[in-house]
NUDRENKE-913508 format. One record per residue (C-alpha): x, y, z; residue in three letters; residue number from 1. Coordinates in Angstrom, 1 decimal, always signed. Example, Ala and Ser with C-alpha at 12.3 -4.5 7.8 and 13.67 -1.06 7.14 Angstrom:
! NUDRENKE-913508
+--------+--------+--------+-----+-----+
!     xx !     yy !     zz !   r !   k !
+--------+--------+--------+-----+-----+
!  +12.3 !   -4.5 !   +7.8 ! Ala !   1 !
!  +13.7 !   -1.1 !   +7.1 ! Ser !   2 !
+--------+--------+--------+-----+-----+
This chain:
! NUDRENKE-913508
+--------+--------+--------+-----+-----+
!     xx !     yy !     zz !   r !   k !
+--------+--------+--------+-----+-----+
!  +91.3 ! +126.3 ! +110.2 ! Unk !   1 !
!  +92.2 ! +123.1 ! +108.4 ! Unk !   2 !
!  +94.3 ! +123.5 ! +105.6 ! Unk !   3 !
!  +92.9 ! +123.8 ! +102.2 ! Unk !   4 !
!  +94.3 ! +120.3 ! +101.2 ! Unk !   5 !
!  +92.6 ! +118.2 ! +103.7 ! Unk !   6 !
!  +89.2 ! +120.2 ! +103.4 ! Unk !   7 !
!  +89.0 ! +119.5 !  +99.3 ! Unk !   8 !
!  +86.6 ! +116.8 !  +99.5 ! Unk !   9 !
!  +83.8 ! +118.9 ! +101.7 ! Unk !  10 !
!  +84.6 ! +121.4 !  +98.6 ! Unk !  11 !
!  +83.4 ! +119.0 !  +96.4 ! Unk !  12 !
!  +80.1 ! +117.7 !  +98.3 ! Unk !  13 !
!  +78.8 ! +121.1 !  +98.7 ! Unk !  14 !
!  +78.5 ! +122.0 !  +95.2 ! Unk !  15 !
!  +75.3 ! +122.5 !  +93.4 ! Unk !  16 !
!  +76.7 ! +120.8 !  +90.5 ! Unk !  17 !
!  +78.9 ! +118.4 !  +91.0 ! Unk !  18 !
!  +79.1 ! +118.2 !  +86.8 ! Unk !  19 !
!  +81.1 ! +121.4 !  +87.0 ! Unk !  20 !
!  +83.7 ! +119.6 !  +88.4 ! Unk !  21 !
!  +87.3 ! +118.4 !  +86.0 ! Unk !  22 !
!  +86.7 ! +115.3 !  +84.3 ! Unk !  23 !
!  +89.9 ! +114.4 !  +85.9 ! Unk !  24 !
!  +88.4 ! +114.8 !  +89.6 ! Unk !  25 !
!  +84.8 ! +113.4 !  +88.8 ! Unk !  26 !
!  +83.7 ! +110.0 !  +87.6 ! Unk !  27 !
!  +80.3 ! +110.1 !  +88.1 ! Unk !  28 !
!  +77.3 ! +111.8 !  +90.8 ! Unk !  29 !
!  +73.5 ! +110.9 !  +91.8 ! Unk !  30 !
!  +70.9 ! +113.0 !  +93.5 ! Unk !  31 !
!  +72.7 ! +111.9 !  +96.6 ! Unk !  32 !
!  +76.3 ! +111.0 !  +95.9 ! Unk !  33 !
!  +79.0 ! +112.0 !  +94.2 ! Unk !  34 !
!  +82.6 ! +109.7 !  +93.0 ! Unk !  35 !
!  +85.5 ! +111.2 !  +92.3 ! Unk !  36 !
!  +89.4 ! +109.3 !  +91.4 ! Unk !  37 !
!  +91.1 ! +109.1 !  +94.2 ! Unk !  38 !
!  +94.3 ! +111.9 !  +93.5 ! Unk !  39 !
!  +96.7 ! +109.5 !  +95.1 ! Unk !  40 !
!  +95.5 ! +106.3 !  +94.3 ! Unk !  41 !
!  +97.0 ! +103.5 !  +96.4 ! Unk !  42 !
!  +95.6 ! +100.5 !  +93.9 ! Unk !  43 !
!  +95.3 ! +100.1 !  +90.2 ! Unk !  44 !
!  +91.7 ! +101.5 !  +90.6 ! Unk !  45 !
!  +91.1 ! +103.8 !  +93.1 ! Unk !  46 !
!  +87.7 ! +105.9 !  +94.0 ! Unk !  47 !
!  +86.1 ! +107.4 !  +96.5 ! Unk !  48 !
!  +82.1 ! +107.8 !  +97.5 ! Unk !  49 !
!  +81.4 ! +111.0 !  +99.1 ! Unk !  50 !
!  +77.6 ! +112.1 ! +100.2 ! Unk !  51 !
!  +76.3 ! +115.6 !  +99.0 ! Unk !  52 !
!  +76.4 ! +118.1 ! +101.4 ! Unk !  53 !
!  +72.2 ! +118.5 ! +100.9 ! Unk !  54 !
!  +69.5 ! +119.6 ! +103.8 ! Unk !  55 !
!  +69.3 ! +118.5 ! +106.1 ! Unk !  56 !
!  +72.6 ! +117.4 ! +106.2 ! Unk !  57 !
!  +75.5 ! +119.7 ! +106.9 ! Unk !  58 !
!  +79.3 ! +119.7 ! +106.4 ! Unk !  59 !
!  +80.0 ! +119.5 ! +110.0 ! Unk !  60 !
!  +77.9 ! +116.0 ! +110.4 ! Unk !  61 !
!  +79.8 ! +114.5 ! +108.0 ! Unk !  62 !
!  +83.0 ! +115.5 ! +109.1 ! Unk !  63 !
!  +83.5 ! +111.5 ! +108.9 ! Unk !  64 !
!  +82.4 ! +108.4 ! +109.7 ! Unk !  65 !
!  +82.4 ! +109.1 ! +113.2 ! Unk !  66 !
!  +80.6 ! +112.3 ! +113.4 ! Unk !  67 !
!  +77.7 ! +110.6 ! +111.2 ! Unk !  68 !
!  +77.7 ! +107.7 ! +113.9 ! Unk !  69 !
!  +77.2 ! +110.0 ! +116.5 ! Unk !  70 !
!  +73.8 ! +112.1 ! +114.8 ! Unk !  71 !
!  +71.1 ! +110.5 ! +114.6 ! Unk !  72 !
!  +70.9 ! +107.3 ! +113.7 ! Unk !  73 !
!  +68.3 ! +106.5 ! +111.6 ! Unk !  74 !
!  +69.8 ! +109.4 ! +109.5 ! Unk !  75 !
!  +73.3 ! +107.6 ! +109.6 ! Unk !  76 !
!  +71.8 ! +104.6 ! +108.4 ! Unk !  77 !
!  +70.3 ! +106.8 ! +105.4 ! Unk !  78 !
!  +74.2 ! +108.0 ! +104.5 ! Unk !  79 !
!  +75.5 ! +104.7 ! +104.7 ! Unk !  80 !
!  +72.8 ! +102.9 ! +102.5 ! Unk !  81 !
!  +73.0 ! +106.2 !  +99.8 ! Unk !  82 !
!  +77.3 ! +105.3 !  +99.4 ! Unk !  83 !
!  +76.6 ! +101.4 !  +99.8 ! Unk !  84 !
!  +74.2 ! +102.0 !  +96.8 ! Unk !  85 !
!  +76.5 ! +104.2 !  +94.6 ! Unk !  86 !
!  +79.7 ! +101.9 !  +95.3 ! Unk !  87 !
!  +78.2 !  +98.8 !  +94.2 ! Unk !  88 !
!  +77.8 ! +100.4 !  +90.6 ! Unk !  89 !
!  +81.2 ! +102.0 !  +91.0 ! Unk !  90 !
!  +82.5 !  +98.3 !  +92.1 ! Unk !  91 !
!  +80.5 !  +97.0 !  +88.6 ! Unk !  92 !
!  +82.3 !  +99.8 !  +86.8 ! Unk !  93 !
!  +85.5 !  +98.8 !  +87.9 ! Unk !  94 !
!  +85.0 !  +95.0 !  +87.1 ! Unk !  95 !
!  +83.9 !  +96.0 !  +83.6 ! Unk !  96 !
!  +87.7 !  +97.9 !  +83.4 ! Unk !  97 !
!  +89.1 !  +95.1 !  +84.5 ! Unk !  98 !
!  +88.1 !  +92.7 !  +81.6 ! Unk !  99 !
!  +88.5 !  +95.6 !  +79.0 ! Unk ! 100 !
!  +92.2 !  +96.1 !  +80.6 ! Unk ! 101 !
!  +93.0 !  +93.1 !  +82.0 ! Unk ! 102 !
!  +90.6 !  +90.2 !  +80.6 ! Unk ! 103 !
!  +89.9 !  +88.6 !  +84.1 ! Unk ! 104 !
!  +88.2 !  +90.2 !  +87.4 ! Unk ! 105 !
!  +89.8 !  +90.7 !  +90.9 ! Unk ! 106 !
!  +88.1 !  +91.3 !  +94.3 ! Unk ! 107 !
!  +87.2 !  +95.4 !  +94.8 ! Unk ! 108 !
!  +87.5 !  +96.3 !  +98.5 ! Unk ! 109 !
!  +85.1 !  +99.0 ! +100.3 ! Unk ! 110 !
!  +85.5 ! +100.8 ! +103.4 ! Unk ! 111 !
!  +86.4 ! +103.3 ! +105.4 ! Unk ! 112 !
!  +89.4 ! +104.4 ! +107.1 ! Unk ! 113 !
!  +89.0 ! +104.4 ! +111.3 ! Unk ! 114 !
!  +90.6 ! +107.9 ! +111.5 ! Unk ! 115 !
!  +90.2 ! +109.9 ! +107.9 ! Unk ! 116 !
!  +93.1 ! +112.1 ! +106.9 ! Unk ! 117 !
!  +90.9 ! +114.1 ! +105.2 ! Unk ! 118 !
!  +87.1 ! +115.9 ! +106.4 ! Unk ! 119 !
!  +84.4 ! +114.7 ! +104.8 ! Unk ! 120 !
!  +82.9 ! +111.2 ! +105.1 ! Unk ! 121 !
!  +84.4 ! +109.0 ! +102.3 ! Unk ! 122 !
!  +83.8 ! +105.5 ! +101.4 ! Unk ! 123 !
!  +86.9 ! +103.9 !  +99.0 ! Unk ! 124 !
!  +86.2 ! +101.7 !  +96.5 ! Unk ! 125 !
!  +89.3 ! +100.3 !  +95.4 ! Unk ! 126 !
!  +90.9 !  +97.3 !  +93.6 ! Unk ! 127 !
!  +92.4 !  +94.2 !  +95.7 ! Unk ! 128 !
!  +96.5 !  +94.7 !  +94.9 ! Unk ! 129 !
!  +97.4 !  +97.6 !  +96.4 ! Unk ! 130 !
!  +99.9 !  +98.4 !  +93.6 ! Unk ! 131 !
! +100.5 ! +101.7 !  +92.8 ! Unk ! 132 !
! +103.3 ! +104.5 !  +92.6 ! Unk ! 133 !
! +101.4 ! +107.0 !  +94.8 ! Unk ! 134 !
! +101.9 ! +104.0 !  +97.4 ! Unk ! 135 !
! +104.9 ! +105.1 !  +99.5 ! Unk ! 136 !
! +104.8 ! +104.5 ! +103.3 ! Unk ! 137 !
! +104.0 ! +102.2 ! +106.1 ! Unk ! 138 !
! +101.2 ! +104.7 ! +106.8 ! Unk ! 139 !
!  +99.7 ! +104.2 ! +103.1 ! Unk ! 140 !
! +100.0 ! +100.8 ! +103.5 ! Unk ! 141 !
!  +98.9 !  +99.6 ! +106.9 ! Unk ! 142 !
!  +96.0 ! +102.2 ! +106.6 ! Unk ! 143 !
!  +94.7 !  +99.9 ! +103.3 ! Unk ! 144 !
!  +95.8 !  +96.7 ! +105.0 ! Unk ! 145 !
!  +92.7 !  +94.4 ! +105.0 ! Unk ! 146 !
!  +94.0 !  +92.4 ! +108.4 ! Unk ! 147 !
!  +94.9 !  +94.7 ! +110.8 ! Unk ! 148 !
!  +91.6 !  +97.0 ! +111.1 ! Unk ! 149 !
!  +92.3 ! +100.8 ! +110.5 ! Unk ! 150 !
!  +91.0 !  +99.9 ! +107.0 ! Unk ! 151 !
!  +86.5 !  +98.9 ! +108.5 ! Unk ! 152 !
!  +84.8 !  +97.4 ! +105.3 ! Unk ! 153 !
!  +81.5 !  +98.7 ! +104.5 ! Unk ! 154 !
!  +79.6 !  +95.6 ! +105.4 ! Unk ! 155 !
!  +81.0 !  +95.9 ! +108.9 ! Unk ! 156 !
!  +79.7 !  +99.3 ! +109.1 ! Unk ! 157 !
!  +76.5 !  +98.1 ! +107.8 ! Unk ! 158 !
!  +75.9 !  +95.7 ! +110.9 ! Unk ! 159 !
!  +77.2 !  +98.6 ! +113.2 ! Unk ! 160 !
!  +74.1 ! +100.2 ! +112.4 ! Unk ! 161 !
!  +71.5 !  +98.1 ! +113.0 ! Unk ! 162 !
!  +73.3 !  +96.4 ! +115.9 ! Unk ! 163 !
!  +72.2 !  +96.4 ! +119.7 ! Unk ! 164 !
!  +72.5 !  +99.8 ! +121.1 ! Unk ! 165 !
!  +75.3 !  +99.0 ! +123.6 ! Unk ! 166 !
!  +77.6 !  +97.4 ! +121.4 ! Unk ! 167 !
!  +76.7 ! +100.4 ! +118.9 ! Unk ! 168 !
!  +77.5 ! +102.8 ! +121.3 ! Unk ! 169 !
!  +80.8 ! +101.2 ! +121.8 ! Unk ! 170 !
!  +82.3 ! +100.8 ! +118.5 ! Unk ! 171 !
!  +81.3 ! +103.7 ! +117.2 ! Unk ! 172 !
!  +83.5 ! +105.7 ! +118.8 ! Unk ! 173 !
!  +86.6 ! +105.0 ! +116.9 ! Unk ! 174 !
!  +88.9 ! +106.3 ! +119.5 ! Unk ! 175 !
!  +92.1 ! +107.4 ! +117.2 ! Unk ! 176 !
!  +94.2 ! +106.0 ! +120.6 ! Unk ! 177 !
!  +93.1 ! +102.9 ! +119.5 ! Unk ! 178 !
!  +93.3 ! +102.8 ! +116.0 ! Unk ! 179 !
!  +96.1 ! +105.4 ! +115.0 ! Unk ! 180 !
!  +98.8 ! +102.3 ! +116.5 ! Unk ! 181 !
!  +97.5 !  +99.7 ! +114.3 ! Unk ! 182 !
!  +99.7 ! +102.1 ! +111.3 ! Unk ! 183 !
! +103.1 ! +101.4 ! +112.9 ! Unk ! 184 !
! +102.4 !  +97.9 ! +112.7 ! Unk ! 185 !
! +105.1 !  +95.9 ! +111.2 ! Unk ! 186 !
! +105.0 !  +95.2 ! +106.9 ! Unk ! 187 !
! +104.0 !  +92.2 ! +105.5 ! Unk ! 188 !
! +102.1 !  +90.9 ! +102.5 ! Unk ! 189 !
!  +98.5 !  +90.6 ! +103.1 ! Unk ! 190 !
!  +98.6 !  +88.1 ! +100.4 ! Unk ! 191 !
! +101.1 !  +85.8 ! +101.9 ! Unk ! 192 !
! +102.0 !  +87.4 ! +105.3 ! Unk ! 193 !
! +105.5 !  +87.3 ! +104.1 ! Unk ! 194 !
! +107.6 !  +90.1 ! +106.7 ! Unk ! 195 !
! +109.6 !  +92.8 ! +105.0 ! Unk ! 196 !
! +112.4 !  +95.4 ! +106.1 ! Unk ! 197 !
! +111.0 !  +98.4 ! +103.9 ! Unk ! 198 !
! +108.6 !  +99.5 ! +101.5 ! Unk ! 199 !
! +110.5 !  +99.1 !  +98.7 ! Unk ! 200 !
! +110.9 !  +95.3 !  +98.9 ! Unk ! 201 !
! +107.5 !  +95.2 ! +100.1 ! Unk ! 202 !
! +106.2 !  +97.1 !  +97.2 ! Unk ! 203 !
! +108.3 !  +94.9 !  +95.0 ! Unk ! 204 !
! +106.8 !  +91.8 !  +96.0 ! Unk ! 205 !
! +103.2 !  +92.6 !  +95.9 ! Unk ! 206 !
! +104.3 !  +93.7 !  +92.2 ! Unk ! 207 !
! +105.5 !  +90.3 !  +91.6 ! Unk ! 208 !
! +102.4 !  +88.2 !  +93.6 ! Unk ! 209 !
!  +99.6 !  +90.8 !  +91.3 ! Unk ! 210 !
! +101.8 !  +90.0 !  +88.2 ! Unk ! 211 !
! +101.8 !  +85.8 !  +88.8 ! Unk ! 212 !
!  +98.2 !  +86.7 !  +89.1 ! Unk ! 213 !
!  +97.4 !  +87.9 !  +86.0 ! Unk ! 214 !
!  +99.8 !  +85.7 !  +84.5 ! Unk ! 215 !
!  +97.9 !  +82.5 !  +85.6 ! Unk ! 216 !
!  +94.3 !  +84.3 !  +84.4 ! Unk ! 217 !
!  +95.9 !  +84.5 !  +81.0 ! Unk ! 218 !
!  +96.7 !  +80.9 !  +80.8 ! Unk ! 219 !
!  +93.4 !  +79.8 !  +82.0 ! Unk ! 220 !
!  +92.0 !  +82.1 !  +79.3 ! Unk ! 221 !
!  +94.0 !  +80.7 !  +76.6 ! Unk ! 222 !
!  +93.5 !  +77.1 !  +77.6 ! Unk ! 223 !
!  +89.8 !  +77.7 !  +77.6 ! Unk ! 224 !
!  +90.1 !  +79.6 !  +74.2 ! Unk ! 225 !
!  +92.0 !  +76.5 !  +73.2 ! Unk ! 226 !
!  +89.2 !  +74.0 !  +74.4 ! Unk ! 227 !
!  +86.2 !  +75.9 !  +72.1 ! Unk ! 228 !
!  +86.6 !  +74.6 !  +69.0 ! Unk ! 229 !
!  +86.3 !  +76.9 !  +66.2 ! Unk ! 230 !
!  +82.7 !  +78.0 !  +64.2 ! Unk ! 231 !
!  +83.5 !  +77.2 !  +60.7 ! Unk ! 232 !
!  +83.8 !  +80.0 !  +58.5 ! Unk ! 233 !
!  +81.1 !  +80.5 !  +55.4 ! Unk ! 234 !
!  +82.0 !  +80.4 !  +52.5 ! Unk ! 235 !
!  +83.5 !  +84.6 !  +51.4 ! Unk ! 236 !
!  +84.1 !  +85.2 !  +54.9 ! Unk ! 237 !
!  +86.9 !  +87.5 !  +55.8 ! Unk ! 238 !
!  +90.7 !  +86.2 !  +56.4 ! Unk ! 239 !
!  +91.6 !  +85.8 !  +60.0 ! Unk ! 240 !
!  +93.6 !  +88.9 !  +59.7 ! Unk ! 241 !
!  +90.6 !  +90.8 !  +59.1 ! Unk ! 242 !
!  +88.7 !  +89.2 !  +61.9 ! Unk ! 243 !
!  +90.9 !  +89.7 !  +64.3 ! Unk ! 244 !
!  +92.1 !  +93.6 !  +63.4 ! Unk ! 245 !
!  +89.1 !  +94.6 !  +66.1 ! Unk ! 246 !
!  +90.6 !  +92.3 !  +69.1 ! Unk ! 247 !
!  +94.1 !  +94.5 !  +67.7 ! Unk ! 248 !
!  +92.3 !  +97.7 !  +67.9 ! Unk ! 249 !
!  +91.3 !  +97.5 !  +71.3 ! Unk ! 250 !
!  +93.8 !  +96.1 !  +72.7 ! Unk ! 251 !
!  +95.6 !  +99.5 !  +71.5 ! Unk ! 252 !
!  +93.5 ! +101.7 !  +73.1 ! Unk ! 253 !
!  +93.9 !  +99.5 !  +76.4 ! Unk ! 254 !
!  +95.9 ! +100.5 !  +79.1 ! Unk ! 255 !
!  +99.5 !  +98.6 !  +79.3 ! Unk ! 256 !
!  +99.3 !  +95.6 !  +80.9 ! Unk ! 257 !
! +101.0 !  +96.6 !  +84.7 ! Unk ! 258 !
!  +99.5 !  +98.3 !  +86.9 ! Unk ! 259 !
! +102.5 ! +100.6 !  +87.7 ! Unk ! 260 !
! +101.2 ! +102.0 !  +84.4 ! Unk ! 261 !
!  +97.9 ! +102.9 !  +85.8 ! Unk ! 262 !
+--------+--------+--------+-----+-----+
C-alpha cells in the first residue's frame, strides 16, 4: 500500500464535497474538477488541477496521466479537456494576482509531469520563475524544467489525443526508463542556459534574473505613467494625498514584493 502522503490527492478527488476541504488546501472546484495550492510550491504561484473521482471514472484510472492514456480514449480526451477547461481560469486567476501583487503579468506554465510522484492525475498550473523556498533539488528542478521534457505541457498532451493511432500508441507510454534520466541532467538556467555546480547558486541566479525582471516592468510602468499627462483636477477636489491613500492601502494589503516571500 502506498503511503498516506503520496495517496493525498486521490483523498481529495473522491470527496463528495470538495468545499469541506481547508481553505488552505482548496482554491476553488467545478462539477468536474477540483484546484488545490500546491503544498510545496516550486514557483511564486503554484496549483494543481485534479479530476473528481465521479462515475464512471474510478481512482485506479486516474492513477495518472498514463493510466488515463491507456482507457479509453474518447474518455481520456473528456479528462483532459475538463482540466484544460478549469486551468485556463485558474491561469486567468493567477494573472489577475500578478497585477494586484506585482503590477505586470508573466507567462503561467501547464503540464504534467512524465512520471508523477504522487497517484492521482494532476495537471500544474504554475508561474514561469521557478522561485520558491520549497525548491531544493536537482529532482525539483529538472522535473519543472521547460527544455528537457519530464515536465509535457498540456497542449502537447492535447495533440497526443487526437493524434494518429500509432504515434498515439507510442508516446503514450511514458516509459519511466526513459524519462526518470532526464532528472539527473545537469543544472542550468532555463532562462539563459547559464551551467551551475549546485542548487544554491542556481537558485540564486534565477532570484536575480526574476528580480531584473520585475525591475524593468516597473520602469516601463513608470515611464508610461510619466507619458499620460495628468486630468486636471475640479475645482474642491481632494489633495493628492487623499487621492492617492487607496493606491497606499492596497499596496499594504499586497504581498511583499519577492517572491521568496510567497
Amino acid at each position: 500500500m502506498a503511503p498516506p502522503t503520496l495517496t493525498i490527492l486521490r483523498s481529495y478527488a473522491q470527496r463528495t464535497d470538495p468545499s469541506s476541504l481547508p481553505a488552505s488546501v482548496l482554491l476553488t472546484y467545478t462539477e468536474r474538477t477540483l484546484t488545490i495550492f500546491d503544498a510545496f510550491p516550486k514557483s511564486i504561484f503554484h496549483f494543481l488541477v485534479l479530476p473528481r473521482v465521479l462515475p464512471p471514472l474510478t481512482a485506479p484510472g486516474l492513477a495518472n496521466l498514463k493510466t488515463v492514456l491507456k482507457g479509453d480514449k474518447e474518455r481520456a480526451k473528456e479528462v483532459i479537456r475538463w482540466l484544460a477547461e478549469d486551468a485556463k481560469q485558474v491561469r486567468s486567476m493567477i494573472e489577475d494576482e500578478m497585477m494586484k501583487r506585482y503590477h505586470f503579468k508573466w507567462d503561467v506554465w501547464m503540464g504534467f509531469h512524465a512520471v508523477p510522484s504522487m497517484e492521482h492525475i494532476h495537471l500544474h498550473v504554475l508561474s514561469a520563475d521557478l522561485c520558491s523556498p520549497a525548491m531544493k533539488n536537482k529532482k525539483h528542478y529538472n522535473s519543472f524544467h521547460p527544455a528537457r521534457g519530464f515536465f509535457i505541457p498540456l497542449s502537447d498532451v492535447q495533440e497526443w489525443v487526437d493524434a494518429e493511432p500509432s504515434y498515439f500508441a507510442m508516446i503514450s507510454q511514458l516509459k519511466p526508463s526513459h524519462y526518470e534520466p532526464l532528472l539527473k541532467e545537469p543544472l542550468d538556467c532555463w532562462r539563459c542556459n547559464k551551467d551551475f555546480k549546485a542548487m544554491p547558486l542556481l537558485k540564486s541566479h534565477l532570484q536575480e534574473e526574476w528580480d531584473v525582471q520585475a525591475k524593468r516592468e516597473k520602469a516601463k510602468l513608470e515611464k508610461k505613467r510619466k507619458r499620460t499627462p495628468e486630468e486636471p483636477k475640479e475645482h474642491g477636489a481632494g489633495t493628492d494625498v487623499h487621492e492617492d491613500e487607496p493606491d497606499q492601502k492596497r499596496r499594504a494589503k499586497s504581498h511583499s514584493g519577492s517572491p521568496s516571500a510567497s
